[in-house]
C-alpha positions as CSV (number, residue, x, y, z in Angstrom):
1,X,35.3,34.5,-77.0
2,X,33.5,32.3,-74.3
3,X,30.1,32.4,-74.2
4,X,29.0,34.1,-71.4
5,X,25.2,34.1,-71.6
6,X,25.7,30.5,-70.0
7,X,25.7,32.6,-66.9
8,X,22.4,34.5,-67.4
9,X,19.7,33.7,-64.7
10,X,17.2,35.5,-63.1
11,X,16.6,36.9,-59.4
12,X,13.3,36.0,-57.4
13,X,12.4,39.3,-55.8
14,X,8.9,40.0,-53.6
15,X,9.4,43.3,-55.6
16,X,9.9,42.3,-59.2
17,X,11.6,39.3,-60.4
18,X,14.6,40.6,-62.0
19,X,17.5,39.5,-65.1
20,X,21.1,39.1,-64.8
21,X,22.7,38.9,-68.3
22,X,26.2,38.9,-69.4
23,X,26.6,40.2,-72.8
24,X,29.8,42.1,-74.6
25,X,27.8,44.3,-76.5
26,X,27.2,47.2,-74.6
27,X,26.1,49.7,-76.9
28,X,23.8,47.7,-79.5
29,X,22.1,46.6,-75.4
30,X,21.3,50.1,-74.5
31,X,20.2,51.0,-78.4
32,X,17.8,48.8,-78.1
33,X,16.7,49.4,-74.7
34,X,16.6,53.0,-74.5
35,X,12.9,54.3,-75.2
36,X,11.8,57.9,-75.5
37,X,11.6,60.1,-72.5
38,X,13.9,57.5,-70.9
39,X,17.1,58.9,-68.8
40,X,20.5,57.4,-68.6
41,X,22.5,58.1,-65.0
42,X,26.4,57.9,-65.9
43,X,29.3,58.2,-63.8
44,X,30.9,61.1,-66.0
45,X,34.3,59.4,-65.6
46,X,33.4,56.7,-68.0
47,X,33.0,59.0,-70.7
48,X,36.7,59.7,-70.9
49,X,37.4,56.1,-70.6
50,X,35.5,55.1,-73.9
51,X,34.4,58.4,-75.7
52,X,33.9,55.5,-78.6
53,X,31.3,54.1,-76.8
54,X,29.0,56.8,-75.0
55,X,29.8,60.5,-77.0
56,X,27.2,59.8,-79.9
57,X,25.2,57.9,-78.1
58,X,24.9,60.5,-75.1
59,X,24.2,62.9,-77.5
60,X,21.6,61.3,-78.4
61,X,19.9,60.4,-75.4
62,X,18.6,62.5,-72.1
63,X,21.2,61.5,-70.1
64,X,22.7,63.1,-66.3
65,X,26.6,62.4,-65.9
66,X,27.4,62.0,-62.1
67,X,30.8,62.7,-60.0
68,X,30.9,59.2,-58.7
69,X,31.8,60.3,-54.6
70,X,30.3,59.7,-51.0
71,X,29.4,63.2,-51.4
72,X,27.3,62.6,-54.9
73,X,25.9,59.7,-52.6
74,X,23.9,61.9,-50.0
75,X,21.0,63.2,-49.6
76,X,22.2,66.6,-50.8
77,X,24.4,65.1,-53.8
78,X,20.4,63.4,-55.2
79,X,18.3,67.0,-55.1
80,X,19.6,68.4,-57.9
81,X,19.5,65.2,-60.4
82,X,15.6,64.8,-58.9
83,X,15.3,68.7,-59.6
84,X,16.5,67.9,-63.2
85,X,14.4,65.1,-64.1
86,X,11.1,66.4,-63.0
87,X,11.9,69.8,-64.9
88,X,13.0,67.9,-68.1
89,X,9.6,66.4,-68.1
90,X,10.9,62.9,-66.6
91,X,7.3,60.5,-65.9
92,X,6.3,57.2,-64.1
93,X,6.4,55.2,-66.9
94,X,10.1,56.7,-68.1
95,X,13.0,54.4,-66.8
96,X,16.5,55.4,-65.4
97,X,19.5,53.3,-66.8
98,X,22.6,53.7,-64.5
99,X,26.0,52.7,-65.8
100,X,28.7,53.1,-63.4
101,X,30.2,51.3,-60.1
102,X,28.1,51.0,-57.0
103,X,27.7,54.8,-56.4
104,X,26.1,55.3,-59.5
105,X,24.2,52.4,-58.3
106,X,23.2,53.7,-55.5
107,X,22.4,57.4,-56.5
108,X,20.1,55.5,-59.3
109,X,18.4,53.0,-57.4
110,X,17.6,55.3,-54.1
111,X,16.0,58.0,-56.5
112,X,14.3,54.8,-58.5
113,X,12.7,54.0,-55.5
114,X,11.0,57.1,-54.2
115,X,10.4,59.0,-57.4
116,X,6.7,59.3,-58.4
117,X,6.6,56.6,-55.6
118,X,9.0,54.1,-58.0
119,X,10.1,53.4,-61.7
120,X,12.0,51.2,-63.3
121,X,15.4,50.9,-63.7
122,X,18.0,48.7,-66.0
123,X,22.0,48.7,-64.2
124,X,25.2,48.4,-66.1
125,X,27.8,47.7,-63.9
126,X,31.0,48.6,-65.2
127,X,33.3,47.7,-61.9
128,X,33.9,44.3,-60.8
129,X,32.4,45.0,-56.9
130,X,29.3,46.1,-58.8
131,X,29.2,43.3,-61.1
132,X,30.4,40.4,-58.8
133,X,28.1,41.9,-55.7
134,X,26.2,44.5,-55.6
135,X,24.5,44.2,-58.7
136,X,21.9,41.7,-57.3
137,X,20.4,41.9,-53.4
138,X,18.0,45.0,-54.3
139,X,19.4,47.0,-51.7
140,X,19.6,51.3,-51.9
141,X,21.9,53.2,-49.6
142,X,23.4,57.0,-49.4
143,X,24.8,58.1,-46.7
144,X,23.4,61.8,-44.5
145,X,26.4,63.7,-43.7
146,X,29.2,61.7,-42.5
147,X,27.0,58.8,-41.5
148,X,27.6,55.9,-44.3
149,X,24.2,54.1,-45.8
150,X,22.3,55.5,-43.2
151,X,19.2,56.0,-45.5
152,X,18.4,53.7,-47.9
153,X,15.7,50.5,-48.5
154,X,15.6,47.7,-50.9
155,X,14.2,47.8,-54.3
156,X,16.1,45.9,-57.6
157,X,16.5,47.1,-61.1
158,X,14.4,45.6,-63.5
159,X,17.3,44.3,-66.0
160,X,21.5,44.0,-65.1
161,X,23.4,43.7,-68.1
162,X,27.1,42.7,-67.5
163,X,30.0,43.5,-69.9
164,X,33.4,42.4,-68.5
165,X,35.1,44.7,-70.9
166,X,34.7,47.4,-69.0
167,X,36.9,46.1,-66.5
168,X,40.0,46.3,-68.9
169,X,40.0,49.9,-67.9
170,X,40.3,49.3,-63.8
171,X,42.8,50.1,-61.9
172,X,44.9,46.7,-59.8
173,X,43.5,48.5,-56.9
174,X,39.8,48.5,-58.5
175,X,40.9,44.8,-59.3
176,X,41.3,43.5,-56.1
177,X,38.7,45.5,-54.3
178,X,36.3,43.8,-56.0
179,X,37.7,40.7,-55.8
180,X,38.8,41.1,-52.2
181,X,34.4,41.5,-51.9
182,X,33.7,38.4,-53.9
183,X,36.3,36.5,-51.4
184,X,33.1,36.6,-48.4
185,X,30.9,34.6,-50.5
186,X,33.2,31.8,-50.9
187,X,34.1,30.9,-47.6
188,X,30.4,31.9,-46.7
189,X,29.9,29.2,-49.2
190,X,31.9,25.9,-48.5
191,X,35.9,25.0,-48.3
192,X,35.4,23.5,-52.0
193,X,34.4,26.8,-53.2
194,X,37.4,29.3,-51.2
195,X,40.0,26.8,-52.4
196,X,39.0,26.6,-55.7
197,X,38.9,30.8,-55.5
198,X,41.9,31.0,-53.9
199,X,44.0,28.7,-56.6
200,X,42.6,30.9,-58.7
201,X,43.2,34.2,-57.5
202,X,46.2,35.9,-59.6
203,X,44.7,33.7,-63.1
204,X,41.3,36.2,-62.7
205,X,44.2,39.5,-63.3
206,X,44.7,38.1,-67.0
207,X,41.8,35.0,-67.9
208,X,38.9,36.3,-68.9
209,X,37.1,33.1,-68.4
210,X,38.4,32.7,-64.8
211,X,36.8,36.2,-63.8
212,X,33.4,35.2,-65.5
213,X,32.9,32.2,-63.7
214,X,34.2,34.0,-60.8
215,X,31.8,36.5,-61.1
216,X,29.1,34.3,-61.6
217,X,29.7,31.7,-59.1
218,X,29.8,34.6,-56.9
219,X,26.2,36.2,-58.0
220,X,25.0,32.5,-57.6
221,X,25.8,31.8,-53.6
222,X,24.2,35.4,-53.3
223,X,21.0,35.2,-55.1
224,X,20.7,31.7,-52.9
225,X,20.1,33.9,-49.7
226,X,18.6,37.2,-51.4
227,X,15.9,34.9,-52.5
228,X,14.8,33.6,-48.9
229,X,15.9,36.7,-47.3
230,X,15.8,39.7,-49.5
231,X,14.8,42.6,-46.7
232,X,18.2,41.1,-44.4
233,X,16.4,40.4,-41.4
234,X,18.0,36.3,-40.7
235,X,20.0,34.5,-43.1
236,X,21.2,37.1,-45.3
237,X,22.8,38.9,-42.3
238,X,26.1,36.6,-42.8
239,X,26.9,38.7,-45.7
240,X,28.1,41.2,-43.8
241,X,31.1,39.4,-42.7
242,X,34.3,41.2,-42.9
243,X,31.8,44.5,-43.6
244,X,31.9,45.5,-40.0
245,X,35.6,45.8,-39.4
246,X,35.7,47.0,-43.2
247,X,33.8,50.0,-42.7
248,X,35.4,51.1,-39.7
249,X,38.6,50.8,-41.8
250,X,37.0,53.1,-44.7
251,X,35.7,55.7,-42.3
252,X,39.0,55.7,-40.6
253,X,40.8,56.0,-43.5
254,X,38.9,58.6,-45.5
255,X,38.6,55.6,-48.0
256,X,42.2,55.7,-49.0
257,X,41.5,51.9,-48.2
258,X,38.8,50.8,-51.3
259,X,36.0,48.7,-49.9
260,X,36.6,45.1,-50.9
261,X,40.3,45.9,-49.4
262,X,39.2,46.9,-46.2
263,X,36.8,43.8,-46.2
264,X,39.7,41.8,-46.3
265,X,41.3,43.1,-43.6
266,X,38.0,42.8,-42.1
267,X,37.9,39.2,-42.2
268,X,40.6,38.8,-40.9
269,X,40.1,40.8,-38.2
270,X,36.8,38.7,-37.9
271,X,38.9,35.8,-38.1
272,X,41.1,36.4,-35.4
273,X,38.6,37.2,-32.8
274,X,37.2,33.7,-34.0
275,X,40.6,32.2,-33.2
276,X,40.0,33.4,-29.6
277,X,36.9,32.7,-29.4
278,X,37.6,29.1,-29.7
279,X,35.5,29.1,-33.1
280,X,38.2,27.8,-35.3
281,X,41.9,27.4,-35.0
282,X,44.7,29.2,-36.6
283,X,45.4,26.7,-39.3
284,X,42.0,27.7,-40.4
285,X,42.4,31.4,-40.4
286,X,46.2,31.3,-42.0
287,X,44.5,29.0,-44.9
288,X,41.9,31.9,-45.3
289,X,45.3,35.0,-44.8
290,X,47.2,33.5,-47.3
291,X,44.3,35.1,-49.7
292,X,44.0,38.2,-48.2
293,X,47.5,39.0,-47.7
294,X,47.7,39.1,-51.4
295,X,44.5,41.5,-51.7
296,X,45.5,44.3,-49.1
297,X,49.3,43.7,-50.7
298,X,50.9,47.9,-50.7
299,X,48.3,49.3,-48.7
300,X,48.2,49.7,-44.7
301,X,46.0,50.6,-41.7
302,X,49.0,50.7,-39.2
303,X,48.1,54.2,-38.7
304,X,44.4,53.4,-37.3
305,X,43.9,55.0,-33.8
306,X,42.2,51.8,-32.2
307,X,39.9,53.9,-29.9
308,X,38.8,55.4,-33.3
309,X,38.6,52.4,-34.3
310,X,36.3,51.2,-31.5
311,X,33.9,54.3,-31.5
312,X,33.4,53.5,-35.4
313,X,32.0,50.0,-34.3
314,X,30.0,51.3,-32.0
315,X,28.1,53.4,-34.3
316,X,27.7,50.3,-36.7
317,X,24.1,50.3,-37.9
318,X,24.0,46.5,-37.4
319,X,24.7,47.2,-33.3
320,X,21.6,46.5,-30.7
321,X,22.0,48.8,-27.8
322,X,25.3,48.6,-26.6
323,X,26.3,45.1,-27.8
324,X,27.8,44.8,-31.1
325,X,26.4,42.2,-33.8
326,X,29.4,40.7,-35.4
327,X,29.9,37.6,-38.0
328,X,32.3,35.7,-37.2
329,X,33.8,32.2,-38.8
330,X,33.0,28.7,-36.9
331,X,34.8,27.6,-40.3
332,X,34.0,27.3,-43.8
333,X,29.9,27.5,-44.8
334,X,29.5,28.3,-40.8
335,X,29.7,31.9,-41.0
336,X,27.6,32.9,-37.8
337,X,26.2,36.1,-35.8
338,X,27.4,36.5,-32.5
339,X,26.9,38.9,-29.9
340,X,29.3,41.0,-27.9
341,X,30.0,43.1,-25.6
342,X,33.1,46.0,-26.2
343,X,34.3,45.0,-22.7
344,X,38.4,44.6,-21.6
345,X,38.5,41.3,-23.3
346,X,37.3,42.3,-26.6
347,X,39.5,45.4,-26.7
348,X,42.4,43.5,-26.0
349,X,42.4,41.4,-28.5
350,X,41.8,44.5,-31.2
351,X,44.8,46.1,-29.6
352,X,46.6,42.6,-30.1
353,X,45.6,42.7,-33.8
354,X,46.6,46.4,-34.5
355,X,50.1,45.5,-32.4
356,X,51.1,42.5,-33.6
357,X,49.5,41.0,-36.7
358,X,49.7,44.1,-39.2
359,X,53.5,43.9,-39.3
């Protein structure tokens, strides 16, 4: 087996510095981790997937399984696991350890953060948008009713522990999502970097060692702009390239399309208004299609209202006033923000999209 602790590094946070280790151990990690009155936060469906792994070991630990929704997600889905752990005698110097995808990320971390005014936690991520994303950047989100990350703040686990096997168990749906979310980074990146991705695309389905170093070249060009922008207020703001146009496509779809698939469509959405723009030219944004006609492949958002569509963007959280805040490509390592307005011009060319380009 490769040696994956050649990826291990840490994160520079004005929080806590944080560790990202790749290890294929997973329960000797958390036996050795685990310390008395400490809780573990696990999405329940997990359990099923590798009774092997967590039955003895739950049983042997406080523990809290979790229905990994939007609905656990929410303000109302955290009171009862806060309720639990203050009644089970839960403290400040206890720890949570989430294992789970980015919900169980995100129930963890938000509660983390404003119990007893914060503890520590330790994050396994067991999907590969958690562990090629979300894992690092320190950010907390659940959403308040049918608003999505409305609430939220930034605040990192103290230790990320990343075991690829768990990916063995995911869904080619789960597959590509994640993937289709690592895609940003490298063309955020350089050309170098979304070529060398995109060659190797279908290898990361069946080459362990391909998805490793994808996921870790990945983590790397994040941590680069978490670490001189970690609260999102300048340079980190790229990131959310493809992410306004995906999470429109979410809403819209009541997440029948998973999240790194409806970045995709996303960036190409962000693409194409580039392309009119006069940002780059359509050789540019095929190069970049190519790719994510092979992630969104057998799924389709055809059946998007586009004045739905529109009233979603508007109520992106990223918006100032009435002008959106979109990223948009000037080509490869020139991802930008740009005003604009949702005036004739811009709906136009989202009706041109949804007309002619999803066929």
């Amino acid at each position: 087996m490769e040696d994956t602790q050649l990826y291990n590094f840490t994160v520079k946070s004005q929080i806590h510095n944080y560790e990202v280790n790749f290890i294929d151990d997973t329960e000797n990690v958390i036996r050795s981790e685990i310390k008395e009155g400490d809780f573990i936060i696990i999405d329940k469906k997990l359990i099923n997937l590798y009774p092997h792994l967590f039955l003895k070991l739950l049983s042997e630990t406080k523990h809290i399984e979790i229905e990994a929704t939007e609905n656990q997600k929410s303000y109302e889905g955290i009171i009862p696991i806060i309720e639990r752990l203050i009644k089970e005698g839960f403290r400040k110097n206890n720890r949570l350890i989430a294992i789970g995808g980015g919900i169980t990320q995100d129930v963890t971390a938000f509660i983390a953060s404003i119990l007893y005014r914060g503890v520590s936690w330790i994050f396994f991520p067991t999907t590969l948008l958690a562990q090629g994303d979300s894992c690092i950047g320190s950010k907390t989100s659940i959403n308040f009713h049918d608003y999505k990350n409305q609430i939220g703040g930034f605040y990192p686990p103290h230790k990320i522990y990343i075991d690829l096997n768990f990916l063995h168990t995911l869904s080619e749906s789960e597959l590509k999502s994640g993937l289709g979310e690592m895609c940003h980074y490298f063309i955020v990146s350089s050309k170098a970097d979304f070529l060398w991705y995109k060659k190797e695309y279908s290898n990361a389905f069946k080459k362990n060692d391909i998805l490793s170093k994808m996921i870790s070249r990945s983590l790397e060009i994040k941590k680069k702009y978490i670490e001189i922008d970690e609260y999102d207020q300048k340079e980190r703001q790229i990131f959310n390239y493809g992410h306004s146009f995906g999470h429109a496509i979410e809403s819209l779809t009541q997440y029948r399309i998973p999240h790194g698939i409806a970045v995709s469509y996303g960036m190409d959405i962000a693409n194409f208004i580039s392309v009119k723009m006069g940002f780059i030219n359509e050789d540019v944004r095929q190069e970049i299609r190519e790719l994510l006609l092979q992630i969104w492949h057998g799924t389709s958002i055809s059946d998007i209202s586009i004045d739905r569509f529109k009233l979603a963007l508007s109520k992106d959280k990223k918006n100032v006033g009435d002008e959106l805040r979109l990223i948009l490509n000037k080509g490869y390592g020139k991802i930008v923000k740009e005003p604009m307005k949702m005036d004739e011009y811009f709906s136009a060319w989202l009706k041109e999209y949804f007309t002619r380009e999803l066929n």
